[in-house]
N, C-alpha and C positions, 0 to 999 in steps of 0.2 A: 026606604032602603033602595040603593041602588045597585041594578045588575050590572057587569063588567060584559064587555061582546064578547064574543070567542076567539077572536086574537088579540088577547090583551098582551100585555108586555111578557110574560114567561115564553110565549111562542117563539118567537124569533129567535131566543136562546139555543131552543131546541134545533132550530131547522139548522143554524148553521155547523153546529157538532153534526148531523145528520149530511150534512154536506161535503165534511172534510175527511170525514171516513174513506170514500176510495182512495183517495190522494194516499192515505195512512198504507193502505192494501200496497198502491202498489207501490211503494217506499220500499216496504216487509220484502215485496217478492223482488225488487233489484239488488236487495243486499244479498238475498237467500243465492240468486245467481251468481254474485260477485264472490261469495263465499266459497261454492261450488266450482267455480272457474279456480279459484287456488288452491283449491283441493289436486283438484285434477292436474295440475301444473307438477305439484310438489310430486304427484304420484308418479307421472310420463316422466318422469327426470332422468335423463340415462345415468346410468352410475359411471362412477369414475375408475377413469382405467389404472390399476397398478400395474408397475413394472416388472416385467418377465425377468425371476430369478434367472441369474445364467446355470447351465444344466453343471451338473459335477464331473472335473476330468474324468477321460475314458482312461481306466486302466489297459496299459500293456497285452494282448495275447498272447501266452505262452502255452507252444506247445509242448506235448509230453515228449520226452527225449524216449530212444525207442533203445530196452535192449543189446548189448554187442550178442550177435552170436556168436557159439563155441568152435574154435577154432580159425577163424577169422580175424585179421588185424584191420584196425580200425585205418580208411583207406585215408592219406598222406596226400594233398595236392603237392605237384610239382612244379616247381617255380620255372615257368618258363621266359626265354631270353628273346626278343623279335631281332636283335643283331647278332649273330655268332660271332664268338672272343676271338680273334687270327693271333694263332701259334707264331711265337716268336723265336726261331731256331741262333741260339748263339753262336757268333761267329769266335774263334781259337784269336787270342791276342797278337798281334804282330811286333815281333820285338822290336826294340826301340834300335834306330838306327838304321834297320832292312829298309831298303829303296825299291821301288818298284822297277822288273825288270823290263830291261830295252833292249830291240833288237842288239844282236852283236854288230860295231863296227866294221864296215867293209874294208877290204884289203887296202884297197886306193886313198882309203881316209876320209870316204862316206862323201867326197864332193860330188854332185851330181851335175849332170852339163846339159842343155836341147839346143839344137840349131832348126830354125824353122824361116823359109823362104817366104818375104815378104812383098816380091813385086822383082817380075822379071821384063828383059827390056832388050832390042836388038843387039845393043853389044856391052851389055849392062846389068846385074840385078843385087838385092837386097837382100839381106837376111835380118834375123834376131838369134842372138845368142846369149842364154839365161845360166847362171852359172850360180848354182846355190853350195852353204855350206851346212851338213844336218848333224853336223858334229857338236860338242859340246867345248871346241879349243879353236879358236883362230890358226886358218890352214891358209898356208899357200898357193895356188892354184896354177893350173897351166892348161890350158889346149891348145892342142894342134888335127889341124885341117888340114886335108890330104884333096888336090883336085887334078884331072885330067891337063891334058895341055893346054886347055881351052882359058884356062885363068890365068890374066896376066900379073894382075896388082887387085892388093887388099886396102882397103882405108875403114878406117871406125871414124862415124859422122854422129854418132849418139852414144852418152854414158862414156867415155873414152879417158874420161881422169884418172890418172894413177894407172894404165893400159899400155905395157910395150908389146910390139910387132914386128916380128920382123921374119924375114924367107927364107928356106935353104934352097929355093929355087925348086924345078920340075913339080911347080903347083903343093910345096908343102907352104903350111903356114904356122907360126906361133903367137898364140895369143896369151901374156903373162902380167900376173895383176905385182904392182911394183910394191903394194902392201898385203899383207896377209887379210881373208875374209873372214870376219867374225864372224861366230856361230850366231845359226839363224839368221843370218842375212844373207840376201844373191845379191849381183849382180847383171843390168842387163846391158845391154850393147847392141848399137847399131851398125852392122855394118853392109860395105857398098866395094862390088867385086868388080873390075871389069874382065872384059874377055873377047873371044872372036867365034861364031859356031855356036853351038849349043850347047847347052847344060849349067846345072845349078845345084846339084848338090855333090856332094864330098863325096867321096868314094872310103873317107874313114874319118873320122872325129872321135877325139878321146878324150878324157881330162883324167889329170894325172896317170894317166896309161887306162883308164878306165874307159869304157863306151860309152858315148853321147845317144842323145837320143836325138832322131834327125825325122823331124817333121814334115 
């Protein structure tokens, strides 16, 4: 009969299962970790945010109305105005036809006259003679000039159209328009005096008998 050694063929079976056993372990323990890692994942997981209902309209406050006391009117604001209204006082109608009044007409026939000396000269000088009409009718006109000895002769060297002149002598003169002067017009005139001695103004000027004014 024969004996077999002690590592005959069933050995080596054994050792190598004996051998793959830790290999097994720790397989077991990286899954056990793996597992536990998504445990822990699932678990730390922030939750999700929902949406903040919006809050419900605010009602209104109302306060309590308070009581009228007895005898008391309930106070009335008054409207006030930042321009005050200007009273507007009626004026009475004017009848139809009334003109507005005008001074009265002067006796002379309202012509006005000015003599006013414009340049005096040794045996020589000058005037202006303005002859207005303030009437409402085309008037005739006339002046006369009143002078000392001293003025010999008259001539009109401006304005002289339509102007007769002529002297009764001892320094009188007449100055006469040969057409009448519309209302609201003058006329003016130049005239040029000679003489001997001194002096230049009238000693009377009238128009239509009326007093000139001597400037």
């Amino acid at each position: 009969m024969s004996v077999r050694p002690a590592g005959g063929p069933g050995r080596p079976a054994a050792s190598r299962v004996l051998a793959s056993v830790p290999w097994v372990i720790v397989l077991l323990g990286v899954g056990l970790l793996t597992a536990m890692l998504v445990v822990a994942l699932v678990a730390f997981r922030a939750p999700e945010r929902r949406p903040m209902a919006e809050p419900p309209p605010t009602q209104p406050l109302s306060l309590p109305s308070l009581p009228a006391l007895p005898g008391l009117a309930p106070a009335t604001p008054t409207p006030t105005s930042a321009t005050p209204s200007a009273q507007v006082t009626p004026r009475p109608p004017v009848p139809a036809g009334a003109r507005s009044p005008r001074p009265a007409d002067r006796a002379d026939g309202a012509l006005t006259a000015g003599y006013r000396v414009t340049g005096s000269y040794r045996d020589s000088f000058t005037a202006r003679l303005v002859v207005g009409n303030g009437t409402d009718d085309a008037r005739e006109w006339r002046v006369e000039l009143l002078f000392g000895g001293n003025v010999k002769s008259i001539q009109v060297y401006s304005g002289g159209a339509g102007i007769a002149v002529t002297s009764t002598g001892a320094g009188r003169y007449t100055l006469r328009g040969t057409g009448p002067l519309d209302p609201g017009q003058s006329r003016t005139l130049g005239l040029r005096f000679t003489r001997h001695g001194t002096g230049d103004r009238p000693g009377s000027c009238t128009v239509n008998g009326a007093d000139c004014v001597i400037g």
